[in-house]
N, C-alpha and C positions, 0 to 999 in steps of 0.2 A: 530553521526558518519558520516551518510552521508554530512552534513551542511560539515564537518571541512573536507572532502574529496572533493566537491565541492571546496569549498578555495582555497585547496594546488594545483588543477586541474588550476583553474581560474589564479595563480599567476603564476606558472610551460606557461600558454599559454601567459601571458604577457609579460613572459622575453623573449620567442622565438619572438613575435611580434616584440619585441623593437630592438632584434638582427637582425631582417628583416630588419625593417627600417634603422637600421646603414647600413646596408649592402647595400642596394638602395641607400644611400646616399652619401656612396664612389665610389659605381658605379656610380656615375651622377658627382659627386667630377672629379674623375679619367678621365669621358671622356669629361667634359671641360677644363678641364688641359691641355691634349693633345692635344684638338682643337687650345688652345688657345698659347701652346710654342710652338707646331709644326706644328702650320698651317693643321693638317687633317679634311679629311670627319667627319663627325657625326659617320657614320659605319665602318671607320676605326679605330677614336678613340675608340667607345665603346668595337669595336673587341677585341684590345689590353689592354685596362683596365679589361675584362673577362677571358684573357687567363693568365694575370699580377697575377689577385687574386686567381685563379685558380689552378697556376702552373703549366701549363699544360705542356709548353717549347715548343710551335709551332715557337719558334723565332720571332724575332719583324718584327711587318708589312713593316714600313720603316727605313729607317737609323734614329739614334735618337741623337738628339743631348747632350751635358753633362747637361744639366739643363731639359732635358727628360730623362734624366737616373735617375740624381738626384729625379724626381717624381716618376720613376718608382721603386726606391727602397722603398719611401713612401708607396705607394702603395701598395707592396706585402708583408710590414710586419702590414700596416691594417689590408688588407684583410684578409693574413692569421689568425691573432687574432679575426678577425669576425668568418668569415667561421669554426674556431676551436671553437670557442663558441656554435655556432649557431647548429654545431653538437652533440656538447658535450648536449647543452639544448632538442636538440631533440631526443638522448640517453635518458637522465633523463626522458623524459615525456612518452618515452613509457616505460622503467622499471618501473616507479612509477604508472604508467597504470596498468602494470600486477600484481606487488605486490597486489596493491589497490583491485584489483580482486582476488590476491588469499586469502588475507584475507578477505575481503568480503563475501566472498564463506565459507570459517573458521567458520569466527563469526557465520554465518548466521547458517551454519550447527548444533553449539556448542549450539547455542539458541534453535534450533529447534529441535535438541535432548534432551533438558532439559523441555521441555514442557510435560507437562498432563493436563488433562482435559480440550483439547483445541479443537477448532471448526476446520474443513477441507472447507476451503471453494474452492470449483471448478470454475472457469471461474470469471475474473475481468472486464466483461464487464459493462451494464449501472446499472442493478442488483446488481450482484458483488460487485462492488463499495460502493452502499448504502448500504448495508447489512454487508458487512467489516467495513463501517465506523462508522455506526452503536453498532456493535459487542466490537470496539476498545472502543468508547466511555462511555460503558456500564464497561469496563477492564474486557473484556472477552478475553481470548488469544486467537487467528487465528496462521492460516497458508493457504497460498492462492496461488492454484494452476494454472497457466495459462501458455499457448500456444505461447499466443501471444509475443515476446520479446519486443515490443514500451510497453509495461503495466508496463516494468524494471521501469524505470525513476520515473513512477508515486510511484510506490510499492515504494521505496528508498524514494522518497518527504516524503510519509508517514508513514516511520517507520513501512511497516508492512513485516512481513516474510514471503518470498516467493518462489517458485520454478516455472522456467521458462520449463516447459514440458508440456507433455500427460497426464490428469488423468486420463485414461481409463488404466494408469499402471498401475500393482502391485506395480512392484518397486519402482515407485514416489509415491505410496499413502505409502508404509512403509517409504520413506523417509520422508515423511512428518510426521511420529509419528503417524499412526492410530490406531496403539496395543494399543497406551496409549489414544485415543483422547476421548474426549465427545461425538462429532458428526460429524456429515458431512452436507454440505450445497453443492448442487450440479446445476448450473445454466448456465449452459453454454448454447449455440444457442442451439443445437440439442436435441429434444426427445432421437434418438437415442443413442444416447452419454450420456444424463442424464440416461436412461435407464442402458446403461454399468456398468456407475459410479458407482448405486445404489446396483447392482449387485456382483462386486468388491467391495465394501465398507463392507457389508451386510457378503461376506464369510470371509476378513478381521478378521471384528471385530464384535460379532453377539449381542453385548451388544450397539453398535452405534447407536443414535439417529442419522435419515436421514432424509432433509428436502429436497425437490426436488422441481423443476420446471416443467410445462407443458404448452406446446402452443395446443395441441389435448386434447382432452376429452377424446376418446379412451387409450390415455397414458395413463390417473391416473391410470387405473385400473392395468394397464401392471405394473406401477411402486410401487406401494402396494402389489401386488404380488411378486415383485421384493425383496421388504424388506423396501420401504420407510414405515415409522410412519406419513410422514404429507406430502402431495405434494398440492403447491400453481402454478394456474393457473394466470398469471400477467392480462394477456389479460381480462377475464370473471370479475377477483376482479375490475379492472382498467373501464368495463364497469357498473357493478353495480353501481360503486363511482359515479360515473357521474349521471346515472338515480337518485342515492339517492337523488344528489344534487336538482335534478327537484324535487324530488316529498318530499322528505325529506330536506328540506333545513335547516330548525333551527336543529334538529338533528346532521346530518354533520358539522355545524359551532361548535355543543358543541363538538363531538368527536374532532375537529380539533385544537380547543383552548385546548381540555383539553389532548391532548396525541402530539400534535406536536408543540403548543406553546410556544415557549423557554423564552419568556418576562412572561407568564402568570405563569410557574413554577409550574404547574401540570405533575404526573407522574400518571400512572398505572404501580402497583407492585405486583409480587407471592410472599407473606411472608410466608414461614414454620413455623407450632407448633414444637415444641423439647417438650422432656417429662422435662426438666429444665424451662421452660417458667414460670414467676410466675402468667399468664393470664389462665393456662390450668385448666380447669373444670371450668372458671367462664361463666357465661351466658353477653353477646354482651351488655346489657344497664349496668353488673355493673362492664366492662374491663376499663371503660374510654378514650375507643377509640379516641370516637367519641368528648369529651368532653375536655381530655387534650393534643392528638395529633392532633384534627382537622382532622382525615383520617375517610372517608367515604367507609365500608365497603360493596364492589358491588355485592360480592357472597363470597361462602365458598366451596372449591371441597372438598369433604373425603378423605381419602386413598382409597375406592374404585373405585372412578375417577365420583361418585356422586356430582354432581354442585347444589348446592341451590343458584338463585338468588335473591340478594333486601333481605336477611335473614332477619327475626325478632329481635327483643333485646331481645328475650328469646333463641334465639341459643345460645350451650354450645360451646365454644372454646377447641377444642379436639386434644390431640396430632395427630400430621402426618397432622394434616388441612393444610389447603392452602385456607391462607385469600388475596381474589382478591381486591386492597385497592386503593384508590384515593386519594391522595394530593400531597404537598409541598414533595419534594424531603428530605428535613433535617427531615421534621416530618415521612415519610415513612422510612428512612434510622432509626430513634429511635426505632419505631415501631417495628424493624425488628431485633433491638437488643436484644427487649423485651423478641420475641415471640421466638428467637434462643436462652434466657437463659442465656444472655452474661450480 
């Protein structure tokens, strides 16, 4: 939508341009004409070719002769078909401006009303960004809130839905679909503000997963009490990575090839047991995990929220698990159909 909006915007400025340039062109036309049948100044001619296409009717500079009259009826029924264009084109381009915007505004609403179980993401700053883009890649539906109006452009490049406010409102968080959403992702500059969000979010909808940001240590705790489930410090994760890499280096290179390597084609995935799965009740060495999907089993959480890591091949595969699994993206996506029963 946006691509074929750009277009119509990009040819709509072409054809005013080109009207420009005819129009400059009979102005330069018009006042060497005049230099040249009636012997005028430069700024006399130009005067009279401006007031010619214009209509103005401030009467002619000088007395004209018949083969400057003769140009000057040239002239003004140029112009006038310029100048009538040139209007007419720059009519079109701001109605089609506003229309463009009010459906824009429609569609966007119409989509963003029709969503469920979809993420609130707050603030599209450097964060923001990778975690919507992220989110999008995954085909998790968003909806992303920001303050900023320069973020419009980017949000429209890529397709994602957006609202240009406050999230510290009520009002824009119902508009943005919170009765219905999964979660909220709240990242904007401010503790304070992340704070608000969480808090807002939290009386909203008391069923929302809330993932939040913090540059203070003192925050987390403000923000758990708040109502977040998970707040992520960028700064403290961002300094760990760094030491791991000194002191942990082969470590770091395998998490990095194996979760962020797009050529190497490794994923880490939460695969659900369903009570349909034909894997449930069998024990881990005789599922054939390992053997005919190539997925490396890394742990198993229970339904209790109990993590067993590096599990043995005597673990049972038990409904409600959550098998923590490694590989190939096609062979995790089978797995996954297995274990949901499909």
């Amino acid at each position: 939508m946006f691509q074929f909006e750009e277009k119509i915007s990009r040819l709509d400025s072409e054809k005013l341009i080109k009207g420009l340039m005819i129009l400059g062109i009979i102005v330069l036309v018009g006042t060497g004409g005049y230099m040249a049948i009636e012997g005028w100044t430069f700024l006399d001619a130009l005067y009279m070719t401006v007031i010619t296409i214009t209509t103005v009717g401030y009467g002619e500079v000088r007395e004209v002769s018949v083969a400057g009259r003769i140009f000057t009826i040239f002239i003004i029924f140029s112009g006038m078909g310029i100048i009538a264009y040139i209007l007419g084109m720059t009519a079109q381009v701001m109605v089609d401006f506003q229309m463009r915007s009010l459906i824009g505004r429609t569609k966007l609403g119409l989509r963003m009303r029709a969503m469920e179980n979809h993420f609130i993401v707050c603030g599209f700053g450097r964060i923001g960004r990778v975690i919507s883009r992220e989110l999008k890649a995954n085909n998790i539906p968003i909806v992303v809130i920001e303050n900023d109006p320069e973020a419009k452009a980017l949000l429209q490049n890529e397709d994602i839905p957006y609202i240009i406010d406050d999230a510290t409102s009520e009002d824009v968080m119902l508009e943005a679909g919170i009765e219905r959403a999964r979660g909220v992702v709240t990242v904007v500059a401010s503790d304070a503000n992340n704070l608000f969000i969480t808090m807002t979010a939290r009386g909203l909808n008391p069923r929302l997963f809330i993932l939040s940001r913090a540059d203070q240590e003192q925050t987390e705790r403000k923000l758990l009490r708040a109502g977040a489930n998970k707040v992520v410090m960028p700064y403290i994760i961002g300094g760990r990575k760094m030491a791991h890499i000194i002191t942990k280096p082969a470590v770091t290179d395998f998490l990095e090839f194996a979760l962020y390597d797009k050529e190497m084609g490794l994923e880490m995935g939460e695969l659900p047991v369903s009570g349909n799965s034909r894997l449930k009740g069998l024990k881990l060495m005789d599922s054939g995990i390992r053997q005919d999907m190539d997925v490396i089993i890394v742990a198993v959480r229970k339904n209790d929220g109990q993590m067993t890591f590096n599990p043995s091949s005597q673990t049972r595969i038990e409904e409600g698990d959550t098998l923590i699994s490694l590989g190939k993206r096609h062979d995790l996506e089978k797995l996954s159909a297995i274990l949901a029963g499909t």
